[in-house]
C-alpha positions as semicolon CSV with decimal commas, in nm:
position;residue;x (nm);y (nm);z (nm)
1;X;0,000;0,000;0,000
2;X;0,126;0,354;-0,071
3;X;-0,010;0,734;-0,057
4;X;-0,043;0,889;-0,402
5;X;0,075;1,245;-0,451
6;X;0,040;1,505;-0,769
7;X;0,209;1,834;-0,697
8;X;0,186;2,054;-1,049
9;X;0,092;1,789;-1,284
10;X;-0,002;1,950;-1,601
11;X;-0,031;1,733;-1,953
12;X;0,024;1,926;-2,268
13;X;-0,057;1,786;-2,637
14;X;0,120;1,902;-2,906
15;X;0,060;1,852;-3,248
16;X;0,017;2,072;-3,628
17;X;0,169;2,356;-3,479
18;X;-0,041;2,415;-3,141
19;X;-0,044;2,299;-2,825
20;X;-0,324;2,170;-2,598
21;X;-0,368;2,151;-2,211
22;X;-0,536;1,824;-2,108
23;X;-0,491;1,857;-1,762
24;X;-0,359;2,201;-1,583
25;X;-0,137;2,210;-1,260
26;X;-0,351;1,932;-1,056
27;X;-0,238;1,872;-0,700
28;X;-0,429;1,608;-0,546
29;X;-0,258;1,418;-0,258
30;X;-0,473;1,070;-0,191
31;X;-0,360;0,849;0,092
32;X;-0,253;0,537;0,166
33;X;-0,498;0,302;0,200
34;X;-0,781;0,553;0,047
35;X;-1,042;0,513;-0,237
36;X;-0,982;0,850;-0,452
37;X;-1,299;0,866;-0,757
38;X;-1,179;1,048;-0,991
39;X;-1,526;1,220;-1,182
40;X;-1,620;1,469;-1,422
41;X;-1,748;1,486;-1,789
42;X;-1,609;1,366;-2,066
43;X;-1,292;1,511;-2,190
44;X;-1,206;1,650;-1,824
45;X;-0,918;1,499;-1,805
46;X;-0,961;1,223;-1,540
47;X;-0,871;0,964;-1,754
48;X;-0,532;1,147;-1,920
49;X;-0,461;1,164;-1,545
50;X;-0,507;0,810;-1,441
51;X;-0,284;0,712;-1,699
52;X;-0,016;0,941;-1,633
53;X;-0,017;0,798;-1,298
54;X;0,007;0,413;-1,423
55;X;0,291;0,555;-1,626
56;X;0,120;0,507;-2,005
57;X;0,133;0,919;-2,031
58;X;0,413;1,090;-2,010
59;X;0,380;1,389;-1,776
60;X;0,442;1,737;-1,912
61;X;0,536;1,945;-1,580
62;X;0,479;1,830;-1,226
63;X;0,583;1,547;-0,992
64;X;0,415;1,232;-0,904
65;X;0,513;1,055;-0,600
66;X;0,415;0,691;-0,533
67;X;0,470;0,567;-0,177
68;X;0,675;0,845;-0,158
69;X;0,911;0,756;-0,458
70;X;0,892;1,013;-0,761
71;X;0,806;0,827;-1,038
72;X;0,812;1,066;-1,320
73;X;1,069;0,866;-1,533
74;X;0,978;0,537;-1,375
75;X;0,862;0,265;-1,649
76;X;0,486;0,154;-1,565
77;X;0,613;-0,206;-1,522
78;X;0,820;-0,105;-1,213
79;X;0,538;0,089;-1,077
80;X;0,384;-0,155;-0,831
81;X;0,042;-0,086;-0,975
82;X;-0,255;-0,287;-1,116
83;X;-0,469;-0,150;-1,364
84;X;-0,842;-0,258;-1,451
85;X;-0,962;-0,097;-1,792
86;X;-1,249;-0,044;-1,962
87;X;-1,300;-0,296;-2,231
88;X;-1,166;-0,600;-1,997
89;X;-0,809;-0,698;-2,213
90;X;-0,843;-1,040;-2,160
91;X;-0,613;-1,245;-2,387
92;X;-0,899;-1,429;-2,585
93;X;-0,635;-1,783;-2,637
94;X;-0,618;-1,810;-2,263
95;X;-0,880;-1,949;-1,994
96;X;-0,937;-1,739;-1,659
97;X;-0,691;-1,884;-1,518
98;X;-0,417;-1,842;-1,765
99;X;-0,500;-1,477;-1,775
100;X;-0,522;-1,395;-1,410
101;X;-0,156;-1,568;-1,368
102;X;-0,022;-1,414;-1,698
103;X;0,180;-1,149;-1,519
104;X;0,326;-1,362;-1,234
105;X;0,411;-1,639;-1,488
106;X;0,653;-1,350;-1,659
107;X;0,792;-1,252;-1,339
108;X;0,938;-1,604;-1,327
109;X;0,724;-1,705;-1,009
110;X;0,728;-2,024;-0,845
111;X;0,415;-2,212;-0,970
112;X;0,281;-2,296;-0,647
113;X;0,289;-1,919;-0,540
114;X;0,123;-1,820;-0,822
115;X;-0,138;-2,102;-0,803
116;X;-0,183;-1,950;-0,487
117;X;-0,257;-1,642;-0,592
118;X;-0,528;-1,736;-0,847
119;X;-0,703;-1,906;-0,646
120;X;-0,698;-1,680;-0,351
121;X;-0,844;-1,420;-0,580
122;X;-1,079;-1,634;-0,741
123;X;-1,221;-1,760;-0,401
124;X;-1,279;-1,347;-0,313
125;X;-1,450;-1,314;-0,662
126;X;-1,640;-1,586;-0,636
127;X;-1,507;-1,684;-0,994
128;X;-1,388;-2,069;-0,886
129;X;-1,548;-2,217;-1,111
130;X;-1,490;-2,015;-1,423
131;X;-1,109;-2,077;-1,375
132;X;-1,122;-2,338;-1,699
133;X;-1,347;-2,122;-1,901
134;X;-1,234;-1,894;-2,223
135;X;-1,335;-1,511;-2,221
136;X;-1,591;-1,598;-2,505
137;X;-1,802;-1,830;-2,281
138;X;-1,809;-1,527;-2,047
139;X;-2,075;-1,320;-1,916
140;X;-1,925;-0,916;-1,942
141;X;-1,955;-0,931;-1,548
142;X;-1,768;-1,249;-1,515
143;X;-1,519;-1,082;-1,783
144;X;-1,504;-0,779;-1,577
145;X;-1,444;-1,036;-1,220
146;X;-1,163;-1,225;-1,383
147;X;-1,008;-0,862;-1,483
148;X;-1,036;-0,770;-1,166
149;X;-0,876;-1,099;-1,012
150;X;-0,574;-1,051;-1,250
151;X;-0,504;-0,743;-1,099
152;X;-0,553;-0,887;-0,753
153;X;-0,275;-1,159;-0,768
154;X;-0,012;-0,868;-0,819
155;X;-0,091;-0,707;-0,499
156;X;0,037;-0,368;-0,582
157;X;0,027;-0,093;-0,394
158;X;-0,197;0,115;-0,597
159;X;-0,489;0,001;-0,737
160;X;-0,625;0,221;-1,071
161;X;-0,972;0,176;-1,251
162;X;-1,079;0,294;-1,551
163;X;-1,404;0,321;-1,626
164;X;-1,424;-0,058;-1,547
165;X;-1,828;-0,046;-1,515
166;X;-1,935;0,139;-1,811
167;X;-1,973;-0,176;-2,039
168;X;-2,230;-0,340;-1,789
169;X;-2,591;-0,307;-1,820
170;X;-2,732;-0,099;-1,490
171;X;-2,812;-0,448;-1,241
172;X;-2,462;-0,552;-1,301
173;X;-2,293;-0,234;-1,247
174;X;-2,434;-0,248;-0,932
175;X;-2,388;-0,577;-0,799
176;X;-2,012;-0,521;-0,929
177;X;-2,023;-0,157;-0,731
178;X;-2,053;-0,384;-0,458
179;X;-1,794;-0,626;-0,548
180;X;-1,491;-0,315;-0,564
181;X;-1,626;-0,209;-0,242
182;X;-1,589;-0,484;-0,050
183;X;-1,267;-0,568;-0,218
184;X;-1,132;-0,218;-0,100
185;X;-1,274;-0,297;0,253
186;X;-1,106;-0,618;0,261
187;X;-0,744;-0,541;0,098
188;X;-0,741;-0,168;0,283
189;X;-0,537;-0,084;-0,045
190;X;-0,500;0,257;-0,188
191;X;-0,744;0,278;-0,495
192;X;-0,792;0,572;-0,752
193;X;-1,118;0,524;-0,969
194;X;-1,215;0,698;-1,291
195;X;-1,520;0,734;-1,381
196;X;-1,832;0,995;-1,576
197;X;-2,072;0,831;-1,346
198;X;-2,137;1,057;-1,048
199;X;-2,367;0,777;-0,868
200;X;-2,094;0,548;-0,897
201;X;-1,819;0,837;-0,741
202;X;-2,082;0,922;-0,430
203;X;-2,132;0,506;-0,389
204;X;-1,755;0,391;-0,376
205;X;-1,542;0,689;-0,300
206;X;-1,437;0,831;0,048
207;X;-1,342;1,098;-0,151
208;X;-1,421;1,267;-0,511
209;X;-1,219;1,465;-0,679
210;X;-1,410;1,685;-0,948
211;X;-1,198;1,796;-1,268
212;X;-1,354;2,019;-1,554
213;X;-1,185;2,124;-1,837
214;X;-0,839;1,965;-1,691
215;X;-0,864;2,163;-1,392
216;X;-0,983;2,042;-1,033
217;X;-1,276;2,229;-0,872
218;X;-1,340;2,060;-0,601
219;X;-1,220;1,712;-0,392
220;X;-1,393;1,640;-0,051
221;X;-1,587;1,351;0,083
222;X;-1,924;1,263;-0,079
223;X;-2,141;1,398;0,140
224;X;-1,982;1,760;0,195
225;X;-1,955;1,794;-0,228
226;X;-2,346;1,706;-0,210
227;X;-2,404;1,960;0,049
228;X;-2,176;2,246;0,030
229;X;-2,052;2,214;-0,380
230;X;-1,756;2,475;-0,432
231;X;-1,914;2,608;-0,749
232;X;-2,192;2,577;-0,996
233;X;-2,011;2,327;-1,184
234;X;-1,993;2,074;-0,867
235;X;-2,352;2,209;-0,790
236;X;-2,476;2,104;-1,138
237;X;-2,264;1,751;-1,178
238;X;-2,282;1,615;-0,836
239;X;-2,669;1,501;-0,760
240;X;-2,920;1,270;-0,995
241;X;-3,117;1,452;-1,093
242;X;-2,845;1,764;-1,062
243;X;-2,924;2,075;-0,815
244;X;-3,196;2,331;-0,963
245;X;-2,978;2,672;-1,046
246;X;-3,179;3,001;-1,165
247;X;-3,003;3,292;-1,243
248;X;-3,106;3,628;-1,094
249;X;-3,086;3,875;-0,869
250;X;-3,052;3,932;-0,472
251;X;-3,072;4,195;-0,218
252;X;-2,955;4,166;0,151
253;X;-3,096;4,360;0,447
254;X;-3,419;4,468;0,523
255;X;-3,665;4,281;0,268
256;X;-3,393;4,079;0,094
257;X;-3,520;3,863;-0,172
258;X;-3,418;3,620;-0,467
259;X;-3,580;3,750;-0,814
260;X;-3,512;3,557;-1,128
261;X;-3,375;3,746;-1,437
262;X;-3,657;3,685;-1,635
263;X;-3,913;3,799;-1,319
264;X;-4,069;3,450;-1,282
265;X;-4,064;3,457;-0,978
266;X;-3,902;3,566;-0,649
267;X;-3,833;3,444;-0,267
268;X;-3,791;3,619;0,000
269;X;-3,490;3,567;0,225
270;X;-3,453;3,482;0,586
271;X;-3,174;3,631;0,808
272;X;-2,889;3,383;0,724
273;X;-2,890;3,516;0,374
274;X;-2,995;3,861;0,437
275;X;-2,708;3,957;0,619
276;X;-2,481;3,750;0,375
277;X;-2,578;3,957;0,092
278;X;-2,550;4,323;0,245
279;X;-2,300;4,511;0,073
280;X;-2,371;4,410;-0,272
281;X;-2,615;4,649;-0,382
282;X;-2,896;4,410;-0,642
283;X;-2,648;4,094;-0,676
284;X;-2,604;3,912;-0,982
285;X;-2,632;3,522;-0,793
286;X;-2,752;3,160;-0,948
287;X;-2,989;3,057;-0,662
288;X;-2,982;2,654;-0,597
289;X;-3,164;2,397;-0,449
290;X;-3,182;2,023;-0,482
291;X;-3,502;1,877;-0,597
292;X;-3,552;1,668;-0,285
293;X;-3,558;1,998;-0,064
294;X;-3,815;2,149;-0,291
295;X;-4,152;2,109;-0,074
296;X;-4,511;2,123;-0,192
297;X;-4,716;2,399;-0,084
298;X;-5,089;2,426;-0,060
299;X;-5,299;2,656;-0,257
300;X;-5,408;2,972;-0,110
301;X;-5,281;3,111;0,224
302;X;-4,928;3,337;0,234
303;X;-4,816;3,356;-0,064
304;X;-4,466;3,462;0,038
305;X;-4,172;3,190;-0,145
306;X;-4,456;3,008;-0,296
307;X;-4,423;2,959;-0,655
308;X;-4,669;2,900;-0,870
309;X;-4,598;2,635;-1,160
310;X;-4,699;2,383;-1,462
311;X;-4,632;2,030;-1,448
312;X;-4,459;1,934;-1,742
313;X;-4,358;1,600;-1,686
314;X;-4,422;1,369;-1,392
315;X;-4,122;1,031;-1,341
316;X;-4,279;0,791;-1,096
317;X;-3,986;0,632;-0,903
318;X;-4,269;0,414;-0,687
319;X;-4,312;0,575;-0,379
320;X;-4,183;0,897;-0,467
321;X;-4,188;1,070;-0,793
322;X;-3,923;1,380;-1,011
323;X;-4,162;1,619;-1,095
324;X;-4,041;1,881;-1,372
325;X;-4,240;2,186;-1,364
326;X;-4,234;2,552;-1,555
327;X;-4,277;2,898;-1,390
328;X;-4,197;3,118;-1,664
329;X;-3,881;3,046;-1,810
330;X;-3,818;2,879;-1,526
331;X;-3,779;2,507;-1,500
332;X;-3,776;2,278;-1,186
333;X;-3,726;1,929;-1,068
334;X;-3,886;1,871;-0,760
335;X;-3,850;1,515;-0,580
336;X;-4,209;1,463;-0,431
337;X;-4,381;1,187;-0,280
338;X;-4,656;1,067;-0,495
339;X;-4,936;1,093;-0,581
340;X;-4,836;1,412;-0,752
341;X;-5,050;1,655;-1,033
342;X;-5,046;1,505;-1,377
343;X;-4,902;1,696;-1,683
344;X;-5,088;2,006;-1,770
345;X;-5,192;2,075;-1,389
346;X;-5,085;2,376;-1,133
347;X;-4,862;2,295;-0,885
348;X;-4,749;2,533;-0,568
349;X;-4,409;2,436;-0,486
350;X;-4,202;2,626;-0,153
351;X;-3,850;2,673;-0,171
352;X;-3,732;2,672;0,198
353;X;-3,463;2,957;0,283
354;X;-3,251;2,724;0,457
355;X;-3,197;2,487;0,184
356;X;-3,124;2,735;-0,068
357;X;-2,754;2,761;-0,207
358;X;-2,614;3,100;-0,370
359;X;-2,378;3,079;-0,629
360;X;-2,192;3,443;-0,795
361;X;-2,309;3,441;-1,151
362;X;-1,968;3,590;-1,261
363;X;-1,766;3,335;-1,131
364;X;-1,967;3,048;-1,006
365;X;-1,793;3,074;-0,676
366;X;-2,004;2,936;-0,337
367;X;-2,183;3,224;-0,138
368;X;-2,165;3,144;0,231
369;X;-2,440;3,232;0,465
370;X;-2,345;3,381;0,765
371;X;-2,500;3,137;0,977
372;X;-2,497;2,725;0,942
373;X;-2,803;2,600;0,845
């Protein structure tokens, strides 16, 4: 096992005459024993990054330290680390067997050891019995378990994924969610994990790391990203479905309020953002709130924060539906309990001060309150 460390590490393509920035001056340290997610859209640069640290990108400026050890001119075999890709890379000619032991067979190690090994891994995997069998007479999970067991028998000190789930259909990227979780529970060996799928980074990470555009905006456990997201970006990735964000404007102080740019609506605002927003005069801000905290409100009464909407699509989840609705040129998703308004129907929806986030629309940066909620 080994910490991970990336101090700098910028990747730069080159090619007709211009150059292009993949990834720009990341520093991410990850610790031993810890499962890092890598996560962000595609062509963010969390893959380019994995692969500079299993040593099949060169790195353009930076250092990367493994256990410790810069490894910046290190060849990937010397590495210590196991890689599990995408599209499997099983060696069609050889059974499970064959290809789990592959590696250790080149390293010249005793056959008993690396019997050993196989069958230790197979045994966590639960693969004993496919030991015999060809990757063609494979299941892509059972594919995906043998992968997985060929990186086990190494025992490296850094475990790296790559988008290992993305070829399985939704129940088996699941039950194989499960699988790498365990795993990491039971080896306590540092993994790094690549992946588009923000489920899959708040499921098996302890922390995310967010990239955009090759840069990192945020990296924190699951749960603070979720509730306190550094940005708009974070605020819009992180979440399915994604936080609500309206652009508009707000006013601290005596009668502070939210009102949207196009004047769809508008929310008054309690004291932890009144006093927050002092100062700035008619703010430009990108109010958010995640659908779950959106909270139905019944018809007549104080109107005060109650907005008034069209149902334009209801997505019964079976006890609880996503409810997309229109004020204006505003659209929602609110995560109600059903029964809920069908299409075409008004519905009053309440956005609660204390769950509301405020984002500056010039930069994107995180507002704080000046109280907790």
């Amino acid at each position: 096992m080994a910490s991970v460390t990336l101090a700098g590490i910028r990747k730069i393509y080159e090619g007709g005459g211009a150059t292009q920035a993949a990834v720009h001056d990341l520093d991410l340290d990850i610790a031993d024993g810890e499962f890092m997610v890598l996560v962000g859209p595609s062509g963010c640069g969390k893959s380019t990054t994995l692969r500079m640290i299993a040593g099949l990108e060169s790195i353009s400026a930076g250092r990367l330290l493994i256990g410790g050890r810069e490894v910046n001119a290190v060849p990937a075999k010397d590495r210590d680390i196991a890689m599990v890709f995408q599209n499997y890379a099983l060696y069609p000619h050889m059974t499970a067997y064959q290809n789990m032991a592959f590696a250790l067979t080149l390293r010249r190690m005793p056959k008993a050891e690396v019997d050993g090994r196989v069958r230790e891994a197979a045994r966590m995997l639960a693969i004993e019995g496919l030991l015999h069998r060809h990757p063609r007479r494979m299941s892509g999970g059972e594919r995906q378990r043998v992968a997985l067991g060929r990186a086990l028998v190494r025992k490296p000190q850094v475990f790296l994924f790559d988008e290992p789930l993305s070829n399985l259909d939704a129940k088996l990227r699941v039950q194989m969610r499960r699988e790498i979780a365990r795993l990491h529970q039971q080896l306590g060996t540092t993994m790094i994990y690549v992946t588009h799928d923000q489920v899959e980074a708040m499921t098996l990470g302890d922390r995310i790391a967010v990239l955009h555009r090759g840069k990192l905006q945020q990296v924190d456990a699951p749960s603070a990203l979720y509730g306190g997201p550094a940005n708009t970006f974070v605020a819009g990735f992180i979440g399915s479905p994604p936080m609500n964000l309206i652009d508009g404007d707000a006013s601290g102080g005596a009668g502070a309020e939210f009102r949207a740019a196009n004047g769809a609506l508008s929310i008054p605002l309690g004291g932890r953002w009144s006093s927050a927003l002092t100062g700035r005069g008619a703010a430009a801000v990108t109010l958010g709130i995640r659908p779950e905290d959106i909270q139905r409100a019944d018809g007549g009464g104080d109107r005060a924060g109650v907005v008034r909407s069209r149902v334009e699509l209801v997505e019964l989840l079976g006890g609880e539906a996503l409810v997309h609705v229109s004020a204006g040129d505003v659209e929602l998703t609110a995560r109600l309990t059903a029964p809920v308004p069908p299409a075409g129907s008004e519905l009053y929806l309440r956005l609660p001060d204390e769950r509301i986030h405020f984002f500056d629309r010039a930069s994107g940066e995180r507002l704080e309150p000046t109280a907790p909620r």
